[in-house]
C-alpha positions, 0 to 999 in steps of 0.5 A: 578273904582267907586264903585256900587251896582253890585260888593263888595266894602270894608265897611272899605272904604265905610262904617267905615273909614274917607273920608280923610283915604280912599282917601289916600289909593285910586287908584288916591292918589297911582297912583299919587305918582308913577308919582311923584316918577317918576318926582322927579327921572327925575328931580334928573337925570337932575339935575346930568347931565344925558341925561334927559331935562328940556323939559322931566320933563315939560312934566311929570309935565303937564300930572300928571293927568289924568290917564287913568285907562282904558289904564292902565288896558288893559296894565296890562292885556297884560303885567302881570306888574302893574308898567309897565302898568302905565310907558306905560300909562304915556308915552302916554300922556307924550310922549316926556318924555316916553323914560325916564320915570323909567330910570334906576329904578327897580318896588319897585323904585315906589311901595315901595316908594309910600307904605313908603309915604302913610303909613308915611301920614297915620301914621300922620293923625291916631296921629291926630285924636288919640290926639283928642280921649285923648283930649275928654277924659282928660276933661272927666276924669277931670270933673269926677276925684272926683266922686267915683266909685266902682273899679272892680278886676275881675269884683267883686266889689273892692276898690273904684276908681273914674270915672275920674281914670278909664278914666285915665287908657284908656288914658295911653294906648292911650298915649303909642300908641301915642307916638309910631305912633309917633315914626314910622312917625318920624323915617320911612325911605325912600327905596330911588333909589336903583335898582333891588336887591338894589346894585344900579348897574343900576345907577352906570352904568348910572352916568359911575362908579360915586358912589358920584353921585349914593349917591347924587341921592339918597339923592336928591330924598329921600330929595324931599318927606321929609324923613330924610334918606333912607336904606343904604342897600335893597334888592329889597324892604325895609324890610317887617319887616317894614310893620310889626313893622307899622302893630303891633303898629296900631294893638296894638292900636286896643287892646287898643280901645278893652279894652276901648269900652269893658269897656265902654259896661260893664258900660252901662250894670251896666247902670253907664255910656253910650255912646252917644244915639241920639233921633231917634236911635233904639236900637232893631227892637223888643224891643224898651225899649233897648240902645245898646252900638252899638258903643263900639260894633262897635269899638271891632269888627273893633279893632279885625280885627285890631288886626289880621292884624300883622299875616299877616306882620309878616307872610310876612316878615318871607318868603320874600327869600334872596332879595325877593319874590312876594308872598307878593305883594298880601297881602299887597295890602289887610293888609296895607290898610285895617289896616290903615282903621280899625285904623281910623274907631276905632279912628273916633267911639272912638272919637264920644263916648267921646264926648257924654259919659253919666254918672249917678252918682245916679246909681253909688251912689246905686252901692257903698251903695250896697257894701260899707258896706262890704269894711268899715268892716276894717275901722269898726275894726280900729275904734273899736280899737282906742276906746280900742276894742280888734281887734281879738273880732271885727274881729269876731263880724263883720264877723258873721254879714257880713255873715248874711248880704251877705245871705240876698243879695244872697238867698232872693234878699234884700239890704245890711243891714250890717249898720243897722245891726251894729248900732242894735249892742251894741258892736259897740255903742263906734262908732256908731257915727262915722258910717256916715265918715266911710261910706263915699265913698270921704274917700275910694278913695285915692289919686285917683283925685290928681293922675288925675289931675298930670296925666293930667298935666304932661303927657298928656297936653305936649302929645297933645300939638303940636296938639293943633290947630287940636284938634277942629274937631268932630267926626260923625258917618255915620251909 
């Protein structure tokens, strides 16, 4: 039913997620599955030398679509069973084919299978578009491998790292989420044809005791939807702890967004970095001086609705009982959806920042003069030392300096003098020339721009490289 003003419609759907996520997890993608489930079964059985004809399939295949929703809904109402209400809504425009349609199939033939082919599709959708956010980031993080930054412990000024590092740090966590999403699309398995606590007795008594016969139906419809194999053994689903191993990679994915856009809005309150800001954007009705970082902000929202779904996966498959139960048919219509659409949406916002990230490298310079002088005291002393100083004299010259200096910038608000303080000294005159390279930021920084550049090379350039005729497509926001 098309959504309309009058009754709640998903914002995941209607506002966050991507057209293409939400068409995937549509009444049209869902029911559609199931007539093709249906068809593939069919044409498996004819194939095997049951009582279904050509003639049956031809008619399943001409009446795919359209459905009849409303048909539908007065069944489901009449019957209290969704999947009996769509076998009885297609054997009305597929009649000939009626008398055959779910032979010897139980519900979860079409519901699980239909979740297992959708989520599968989802999976590969949310690998692309998580390669497309690295991608944007690893050029970032290649521009920017060299600019030193301060680095935060705690969030007090530490060591200095690069931006460009920082930015490597994100995509090693994506990198990691990648590879699992990946993982689970590769490896995720078919229920297959099983029947109705999975014994696969129903079929067993259709093919007259033939267990090769069982088996090969089995392969040929799991075979038909590119699975690379089904459960051997089922109950009346697959294990929910299908959905929860889906569910906790996809939420483990909205941790990995949450720190990034976390990041990202610290940054933008030390006013170092910022995401994207388009001319006619307002940041506040009243106060119109402000650029909010209203897209991290978005994204840790979503990320956290996100990262809430695996309690009800695991919740779920906690208490599925013996073969099954039903309670959790219900929770499942809302988490799996809803979990792939957070995903997308995170990915899709995600995306959108990196591809407009905004750096002042002036603000960042400020940031590290501020603090510099503090992290130099102990190439200070180690420079006094090569000149023939005493290390525990400087040790304790530096300190009471460095204390008078921090007063200045904590109880009277001024900058940082310790420099000027040092060059006044003349304790300090055997080095004073040499205060310029001790107090360059490039010397604090380590390896921080090799490390990047290997980084890039070597883990994420393979990572996105069967990507690589998908990375092109950007990423707007609707809202």
């Amino acid at each position: 039913m098309a959504a309309t003003t009058s009754r709640y419609d998903s914002p995941l759907a209607s506002r966050y997620a991507s057209k293409e996520m939400a068409e995937l997890f549509s009444d049209d993608r869902k029911f559609t599955t199931w007539r093709m489930l249906w068809i593939a079964l069919a044409r498996a059985e004819h194939q095997l030398g049951l009582g279904v004809s050509a003639a049956q399939i031809s008619d399943l295949e001409t009446h795919i679509a359209p459905i009849d929703y409303e048909m539908a809904r007065r069944e489901e109402k009449k019957r209290r069973h969704d999947v009996m209400a769509h076998v009885h809504t297609y054997g009305a425009s597929a009649t000939l084919a009626a008398p055959i349609i779910h032979l010897g199939a139980t519900s979860c033939y079409v519901t699980d299978n239909a979740d297992l082919i959708i989520m599968r599709d989802g999976l590969r959708q949310l690998c692309t578009k998580l390669a497309r956010v690295i991608d944007r980031l690893a050029a970032f993080a290649h521009t920017h491998r060299a600019l030193p930054t301060l680095g935060f412990t705690h969030f007090q000024a530490a060591q200095l790292t690069t931006v460009g590092k920082r930015a490597s740090l994100w995509i090693q966590d994506l990198l990691i989420d990648l590879a699992r999403l990946e993982q689970l699309a590769r490896e995720l398995r078919f229920r297959g044809v099983k029947g109705t606590t999975g014994t696969q007795a129903s079929f067993l008594a259709l093919f007259h005791g033939d267990h090769a016969l069982v088996e090969r139906l089995d392969e040929m419809v799991t075979a038909a939807f590119g699975f690379p194999s089904a459960f051997i053994v089922c109950g009346q689903t697959y294990s929910r702890k299908v959905d929860a191993d889906i569910i906790a990679a996809l939420s483990s994915l909205g941790g990995t967004i949450h720190k990034m856009a976390t990041d990202l809005r610290l940054l933008a309150h030390l006013k170092e970095i910022e995401e994207p800001f388009e001319a006619d954007q307002i940041g506040s009705s009243a106060m119109a001086y402000k650029r909010n970082p209203m897209r991290s902000e978005r994204a840790c929202s979503l990320a956290r609705h996100l990262m809430s779904l695996v309690n009800d996966a695991f919740s779920t498959h906690a208490v599925q009982w013996m073969e099954r139960t039903l309670d959790d048919s219900a929770v499942r219509r809302i988490s799996i959806p809803e979990a792939f659409l957070a995903a997308d949406a995170c990915l899709g916002i995600m995306q959108n920042v990196a591809e407009g990230l905004v750096v002042y490298p002036q603000v960042i310079s400020r940031h590290i003069r501020d603090e510099l002088p503090f992290m130099a005291t102990e190439n200070i002393i180690m420079a006094m030392v090569a000149a023939g100083g005493s290390r525990q004299d400087c040790h304790e010259e530096i300190r009471v300096l460095s204390h008078q200096a921090a007063s200045r910038v904590k109880n009277e608000g001024l900058d940082n003098d310790l420099i000027a303080r040092v060059k006044a000294t003349a304790y300090f005159a055997p080095i004073h020339a040499q205060l310029p390279t001790l107090l360059d930021p490039a010397t604090f920084i380590g390896r921080a721009p090799q490390q990047v550049e290997a980084f890039l090379t070597r883990e994420v350039a393979p990572a996105l490289k069967p990507y690589a005729a998908q990375l092109q497509a950007r990423s707007e926001l609707h809202v």
